[in-house]
C-alpha positions as CSV (number, residue, x, y, z in Angstrom):
1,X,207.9,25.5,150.6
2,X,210.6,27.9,149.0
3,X,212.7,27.1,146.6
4,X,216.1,29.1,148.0
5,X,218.3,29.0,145.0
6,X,216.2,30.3,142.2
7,X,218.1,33.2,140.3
8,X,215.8,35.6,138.4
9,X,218.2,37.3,136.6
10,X,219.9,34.7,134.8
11,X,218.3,35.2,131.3
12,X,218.4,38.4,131.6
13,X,219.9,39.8,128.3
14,X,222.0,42.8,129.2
15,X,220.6,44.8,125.6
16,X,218.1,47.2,127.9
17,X,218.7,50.6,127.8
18,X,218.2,52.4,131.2
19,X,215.6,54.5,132.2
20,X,215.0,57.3,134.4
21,X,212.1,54.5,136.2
22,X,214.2,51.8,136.4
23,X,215.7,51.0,140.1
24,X,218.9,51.4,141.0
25,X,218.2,50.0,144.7
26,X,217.2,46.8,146.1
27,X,213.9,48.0,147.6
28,X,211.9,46.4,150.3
29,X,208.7,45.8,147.2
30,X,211.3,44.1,145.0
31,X,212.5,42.2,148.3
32,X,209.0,41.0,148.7
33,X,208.7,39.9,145.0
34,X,211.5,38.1,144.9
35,X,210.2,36.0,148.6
36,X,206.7,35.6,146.5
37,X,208.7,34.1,143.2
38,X,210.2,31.3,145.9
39,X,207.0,30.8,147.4
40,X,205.0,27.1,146.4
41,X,202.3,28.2,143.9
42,X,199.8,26.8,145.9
43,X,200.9,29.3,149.0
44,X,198.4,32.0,149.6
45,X,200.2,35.0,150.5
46,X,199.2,38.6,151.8
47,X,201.2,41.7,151.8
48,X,201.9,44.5,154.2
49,X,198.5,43.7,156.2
50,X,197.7,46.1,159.0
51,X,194.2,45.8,159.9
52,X,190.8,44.2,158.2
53,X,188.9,46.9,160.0
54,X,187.3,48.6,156.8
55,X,185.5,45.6,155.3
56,X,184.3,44.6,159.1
57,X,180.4,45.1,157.6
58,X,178.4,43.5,160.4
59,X,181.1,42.0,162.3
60,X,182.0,42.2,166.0
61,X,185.4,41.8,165.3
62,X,188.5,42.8,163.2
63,X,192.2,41.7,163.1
64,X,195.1,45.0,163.9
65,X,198.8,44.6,163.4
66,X,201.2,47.0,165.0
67,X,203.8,46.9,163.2
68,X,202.4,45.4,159.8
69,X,203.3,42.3,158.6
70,X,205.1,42.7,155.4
71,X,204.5,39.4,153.6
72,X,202.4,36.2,155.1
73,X,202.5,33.1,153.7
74,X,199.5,30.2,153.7
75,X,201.5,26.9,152.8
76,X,199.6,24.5,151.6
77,X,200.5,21.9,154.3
78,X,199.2,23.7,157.2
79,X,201.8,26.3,158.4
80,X,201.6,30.0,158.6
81,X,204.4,31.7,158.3
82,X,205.3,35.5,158.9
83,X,208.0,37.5,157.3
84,X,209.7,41.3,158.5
85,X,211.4,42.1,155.0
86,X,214.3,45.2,155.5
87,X,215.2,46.1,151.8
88,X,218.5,48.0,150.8
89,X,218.4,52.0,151.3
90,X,219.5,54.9,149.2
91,X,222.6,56.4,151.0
92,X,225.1,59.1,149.6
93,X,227.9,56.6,148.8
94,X,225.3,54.2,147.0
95,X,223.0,51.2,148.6
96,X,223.0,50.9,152.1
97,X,222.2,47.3,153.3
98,X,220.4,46.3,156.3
99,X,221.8,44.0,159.4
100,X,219.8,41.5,160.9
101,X,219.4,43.4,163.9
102,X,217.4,46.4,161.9
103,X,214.7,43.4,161.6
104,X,214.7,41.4,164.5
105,X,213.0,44.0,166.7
106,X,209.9,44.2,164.5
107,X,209.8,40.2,163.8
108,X,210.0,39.4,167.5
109,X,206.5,41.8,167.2
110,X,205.1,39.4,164.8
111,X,205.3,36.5,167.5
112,X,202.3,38.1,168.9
113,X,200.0,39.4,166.0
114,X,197.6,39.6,164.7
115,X,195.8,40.8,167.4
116,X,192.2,39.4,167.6
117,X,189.8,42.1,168.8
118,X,185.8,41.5,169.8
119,X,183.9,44.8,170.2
120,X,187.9,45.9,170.9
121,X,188.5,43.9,173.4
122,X,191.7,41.6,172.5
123,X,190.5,37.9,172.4
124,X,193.3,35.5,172.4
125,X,196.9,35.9,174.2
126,X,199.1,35.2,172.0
127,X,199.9,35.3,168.1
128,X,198.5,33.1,165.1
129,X,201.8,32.5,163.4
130,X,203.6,29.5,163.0
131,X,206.9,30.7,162.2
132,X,208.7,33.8,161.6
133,X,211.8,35.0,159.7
134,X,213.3,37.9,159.0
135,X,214.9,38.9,155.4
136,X,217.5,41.2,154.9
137,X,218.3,42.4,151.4
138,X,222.4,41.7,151.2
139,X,224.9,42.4,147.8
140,X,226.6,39.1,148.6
141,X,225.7,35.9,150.6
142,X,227.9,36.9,153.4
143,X,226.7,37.4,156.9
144,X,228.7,38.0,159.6
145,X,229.7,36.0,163.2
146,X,227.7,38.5,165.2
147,X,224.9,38.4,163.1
148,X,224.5,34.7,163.8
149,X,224.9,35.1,167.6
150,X,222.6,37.4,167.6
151,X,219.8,35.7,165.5
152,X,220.6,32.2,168.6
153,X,219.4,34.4,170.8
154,X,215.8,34.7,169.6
155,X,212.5,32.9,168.4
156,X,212.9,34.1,164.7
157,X,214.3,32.4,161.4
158,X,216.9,34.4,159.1
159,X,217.0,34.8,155.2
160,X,219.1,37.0,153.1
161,X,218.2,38.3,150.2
162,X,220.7,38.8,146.9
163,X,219.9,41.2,144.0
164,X,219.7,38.5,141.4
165,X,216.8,37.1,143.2
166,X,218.6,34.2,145.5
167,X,217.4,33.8,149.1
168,X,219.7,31.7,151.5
169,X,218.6,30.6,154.5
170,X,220.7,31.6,157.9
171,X,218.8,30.3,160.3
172,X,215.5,27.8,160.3
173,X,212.7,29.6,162.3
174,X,211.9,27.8,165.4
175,X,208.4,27.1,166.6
176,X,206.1,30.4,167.6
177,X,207.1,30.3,171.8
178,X,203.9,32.3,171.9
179,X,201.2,31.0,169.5
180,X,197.8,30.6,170.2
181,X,196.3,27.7,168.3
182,X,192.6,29.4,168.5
183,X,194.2,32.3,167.1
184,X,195.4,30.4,164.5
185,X,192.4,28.9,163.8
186,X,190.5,31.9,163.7
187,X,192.3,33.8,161.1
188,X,192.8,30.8,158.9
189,X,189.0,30.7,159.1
190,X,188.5,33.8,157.9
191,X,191.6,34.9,155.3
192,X,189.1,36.2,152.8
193,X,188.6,39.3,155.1
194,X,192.7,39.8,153.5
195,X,191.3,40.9,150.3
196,X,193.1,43.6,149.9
197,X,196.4,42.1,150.4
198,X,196.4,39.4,148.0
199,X,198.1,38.8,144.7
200,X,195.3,40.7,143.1
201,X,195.2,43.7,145.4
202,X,196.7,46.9,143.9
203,X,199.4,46.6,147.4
204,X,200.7,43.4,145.0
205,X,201.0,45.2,141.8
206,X,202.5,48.0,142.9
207,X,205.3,45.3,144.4
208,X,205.1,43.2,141.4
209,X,205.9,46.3,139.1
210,X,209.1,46.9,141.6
211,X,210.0,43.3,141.0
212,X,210.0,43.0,137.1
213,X,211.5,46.7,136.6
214,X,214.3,45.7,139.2
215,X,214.3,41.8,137.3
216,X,214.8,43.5,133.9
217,X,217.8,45.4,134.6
218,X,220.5,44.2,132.8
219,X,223.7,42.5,134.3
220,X,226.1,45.1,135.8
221,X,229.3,45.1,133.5
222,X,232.7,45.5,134.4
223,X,236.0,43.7,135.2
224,X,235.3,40.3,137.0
225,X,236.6,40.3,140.4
């Protein structure tokens, strides 16, 4: 489970001088650090997993995601659970941050995947995920009446994102319409064929060094609104 309301930032000393290196955006890999800082410790989580097909060694078979899934999560208690992260984007009059609808049509893709191919054929109909959500980066917790309507109309949960490392969620992800339970069970079976998407891989450290450079900045300073 996630803890929602954890802020990052909080002891954050603002005495850091800034550097050329240091963010200025809220990125999609510090997006994806901050979801794996609210994730239970005892979650196993994969990022940005497209296909197992170079460790296949003398299997028939290989998993292929099209798009990739950006983070998945293992819980402990039995779910699996997909998320489509959008992070903020450089524009000329500063960050530009995402709607809901820049997500949705990706996470609806996740209802389907991964897809299960034997000597690539496709095995199973349907996807292996519980649940999925999608996670916009946002500068404030606000999220507009459209937004909402639009998020009732599909299968998908709905998180925001805020720089100081809060998530808030907007909508609880309803069951997987599509999931196949033998699809499930296959790629829970066989997780260790995601080595190069765990916490260890170098895809996680190049997302964890996102996440403490972004975490390190100090508070922004100015009158209080």
């Amino acid at each position: 489970m996630i803890n929602w309301s954890k802020n990052m930032t909080s002891g954050v000393k603002g005495t850091i001088e800034p550097t050329a290196d240091r963010p200025t955006i809220f990125t999609e890999n510090t997006l994806a650090y901050s979801l794996y800082k609210h994730c239970d410790a005892e979650s196993r989580l994969f990022f940005k997993f497209h296909h197992n097909m170079g460790v296949r060694q003398d299997r028939t078979w290989y998993y292929y995601c099209a798009p990739d899934v950006d983070v998945i999560e293992v819980r402990i208690d039995g779910p699996l659970v997909a998320y489509e992260l959008k992070g903020a984007r450089r524009h000329q009059s500063g960050a530009d941050y995402p709607a809901f609808y820049d997500a949705i049509g990706q996470a609806i893709a996740y209802l389907d995947l991964p897809g299960i191919f034997e000597n690539d054929q496709r095995e199973f109909d349907g996807g292996a995920f519980d649940a999925v959500y999608a996670v916009c980066a946002r500068e404030t917790p606000r999220v507009y009446d459209s937004e909402v309507r639009i998020l009732s109309t599909v299968p998908i949960g709905g998180m925001i994102a805020l720089p100081d490392g809060q998530l808030f969620t907007v909508k609880e992800a309803p069951k997987n319409p599509i999931q196949n339970i033998r699809a499930k069970e296959h790629f829970l079976k066989n997780l260790d064929t995601l080595n190069k998407h765990t916490t260890q891989s170098r895809i996680f450290h190049a997302i964890e060094d996102a996440g403490n450079k972004w975490f390190c900045r100090p508070p922004r300073s100015g009158p209080s609104t």
